[in-house]
N, C-alpha and C positions, 0 to 999 in steps of 0.2 A: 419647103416651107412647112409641108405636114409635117416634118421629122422633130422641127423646132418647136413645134407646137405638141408633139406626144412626149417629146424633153422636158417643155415649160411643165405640163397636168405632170408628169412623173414628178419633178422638183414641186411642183406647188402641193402633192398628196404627201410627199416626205414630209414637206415641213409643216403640213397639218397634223399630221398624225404625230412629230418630235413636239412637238407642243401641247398637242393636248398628251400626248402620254409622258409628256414632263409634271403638267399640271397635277397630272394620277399620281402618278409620284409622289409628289409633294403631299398630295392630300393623304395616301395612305400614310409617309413618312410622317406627317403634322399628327394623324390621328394615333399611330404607335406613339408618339411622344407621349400625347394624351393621355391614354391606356396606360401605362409605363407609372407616370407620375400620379396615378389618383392612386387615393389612401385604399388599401385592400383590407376586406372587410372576411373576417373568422369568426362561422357560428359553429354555436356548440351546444350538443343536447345536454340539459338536466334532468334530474331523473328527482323523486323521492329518496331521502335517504333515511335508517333508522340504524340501531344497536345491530339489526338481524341481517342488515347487507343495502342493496342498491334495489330500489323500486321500480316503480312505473314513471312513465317519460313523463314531464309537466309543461314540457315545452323546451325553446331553444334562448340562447342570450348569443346576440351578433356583438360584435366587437369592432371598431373600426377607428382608427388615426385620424386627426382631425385636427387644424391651426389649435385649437385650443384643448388638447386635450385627448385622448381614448376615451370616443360615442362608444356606451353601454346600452343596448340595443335589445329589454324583454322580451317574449311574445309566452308568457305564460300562463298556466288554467291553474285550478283543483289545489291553491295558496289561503290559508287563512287572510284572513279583509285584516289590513291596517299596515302599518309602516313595518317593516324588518330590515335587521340589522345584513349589511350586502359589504361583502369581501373579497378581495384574491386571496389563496390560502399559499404557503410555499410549495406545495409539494403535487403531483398529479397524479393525484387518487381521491376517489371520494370513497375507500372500504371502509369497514368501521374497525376500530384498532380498542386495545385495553389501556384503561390509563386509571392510575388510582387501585389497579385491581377491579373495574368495572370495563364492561363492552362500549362503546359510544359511536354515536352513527358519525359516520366521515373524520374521524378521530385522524385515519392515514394523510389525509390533508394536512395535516401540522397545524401550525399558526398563521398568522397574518403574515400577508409578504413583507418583508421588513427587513431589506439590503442597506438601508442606509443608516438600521441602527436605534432607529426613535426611541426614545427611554418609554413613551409613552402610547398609549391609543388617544386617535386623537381623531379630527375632522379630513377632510380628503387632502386638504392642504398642509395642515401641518402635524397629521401624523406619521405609522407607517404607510407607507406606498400601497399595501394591500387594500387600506380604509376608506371606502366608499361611501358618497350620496347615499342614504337610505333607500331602501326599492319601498315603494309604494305599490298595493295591491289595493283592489277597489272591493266593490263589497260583495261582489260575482265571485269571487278568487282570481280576478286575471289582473296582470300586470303586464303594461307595454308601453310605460314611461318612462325616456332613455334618461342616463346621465351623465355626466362629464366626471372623468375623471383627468383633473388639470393634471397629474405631475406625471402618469403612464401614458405608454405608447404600446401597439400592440405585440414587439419584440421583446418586450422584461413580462410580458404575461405567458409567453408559451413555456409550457412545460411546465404550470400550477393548475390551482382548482379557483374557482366561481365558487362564493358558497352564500345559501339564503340561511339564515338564524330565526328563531322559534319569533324570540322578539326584537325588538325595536333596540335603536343604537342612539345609546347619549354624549357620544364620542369622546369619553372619558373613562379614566380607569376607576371614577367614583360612583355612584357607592358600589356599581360591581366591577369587574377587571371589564376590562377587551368592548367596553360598550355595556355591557349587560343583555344581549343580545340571546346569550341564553343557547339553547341547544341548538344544533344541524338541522336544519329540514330538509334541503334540497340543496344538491351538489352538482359541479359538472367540471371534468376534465379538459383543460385549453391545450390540445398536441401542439 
C-alpha cells in the first residue's frame, strides 16, 4: 500500500509540474509573440550643422512604426524658438557639399526623399515622402513634439538624413522652392 501511495505523490508531482511548466511555456511563448510584433523604435543623434562640417549634438529624434503612420519622436536643445521646416533627405550624410560653386551645410544629404516622383513640395500627405509636419520648437530652444508621418514606415527611412531647416515650411513651391525653409541647421543620419 505504501508503494501505491509513493506511485500516486510521484504521478501527482509530474503532473503538477507538466502543467504548470506548460503554462510557463505558453506565457514566455505569448510574450515573444508580443515582443516580435511591437513596432521597433530607431533613434538617431543630430548634431548642428554649417558650410564648415558637423557640429555639436542637439539631441536625438526616435522614430517608431505605428497604425497610423511613423511617430517622429524629438528630444532636442540649443534650436532657434519657432516652427522649422522638418525632412527626410535621400541620401545619408549630413557633410556639407558645393553647389552653385558655394560650400552649404549638409548639402551631401540631397533633396527631399522623393521615390514616388511628386512634381511637387507639398504637405506630409500629398507631397514627396520626405515632407514632414513642421517641428515646433518652444521659446527655450527645445523641441519634443512628436509627429506623424502618415505615408512612412521606418524601412523607406534607413539609409537617409533627418534634416531641421533655418525656417519655417509653407509646403509649397511658392513663392520659394522646397517650402522656403531656407538653409540646414541641424542634421542626422538614419543607418
Amino acid at each position: 500500500m505504501q508503494t501505491f501511495n509513493k506511485i500516486g505523490a510521484v504521478f501527482a508531482l509530474t503532473a503538477f509540474f507538466a502543467v504548470g511548466c506548460s503554462s510557463v511555456t505558453k506565457t514566455v511563448s505569448d510574450t515573444a509573440h508580443a515582443l516580435t510584433t511591437m513596432h521597433m523604435k530607431k533613434v538617431v543623434d543630430v548634431n548642428e550643422v554649417t558650410a564648415n562640417g558637423i557640429g555639436k549634438k542637439l539631441g536625438t529624434i526616435s522614430f517608431q512604426d505605428s497604425d497610423k503612420g511613423l511617430i517622429i519622436t524629438p528630444a532636442l536643445a540649443d534650436l532657434p524658438s519657432g516652427t522649422r521646416g522638418f525632412h527626410i533627405h535621400e541620401n545619408a550624410s549630413c557633410a556639407p557639399a558645393v553647389k552653385d560653386g558655394k560650400p552649404g551645410a549638409a548639402l551631401a544629404a540631397g533633396s527631399h526623399y522623393n521615390p514616388n516622383q511628386a512634381p511637387h513640395h507639398g504637405t506630409p500627405t500629398t507631397g514627396h515622402l520626405g515632407d514632414l509636419p513642421a517641428l515646433v520648437v518652444d521659446n527655450t530652444g527645445v523641441a519634443t513634439t512628436a509627429v506623424i508621418a502618415p505615408r512612412l514606415k521606418l524601412a523607406d527611412i534607413q539609409g537617409r538624413a533627418i534634416m531641421i531647416h533655418a525656417g519655417g515650411d509653407n509646403y509649397s513651391d511658392s513663392p520659394l522652392p522646397l517650402g522656403g525653409g531656407g538653409a540646414r541647421i541641424a542634421c542626422g543620419v538614419i543607418k
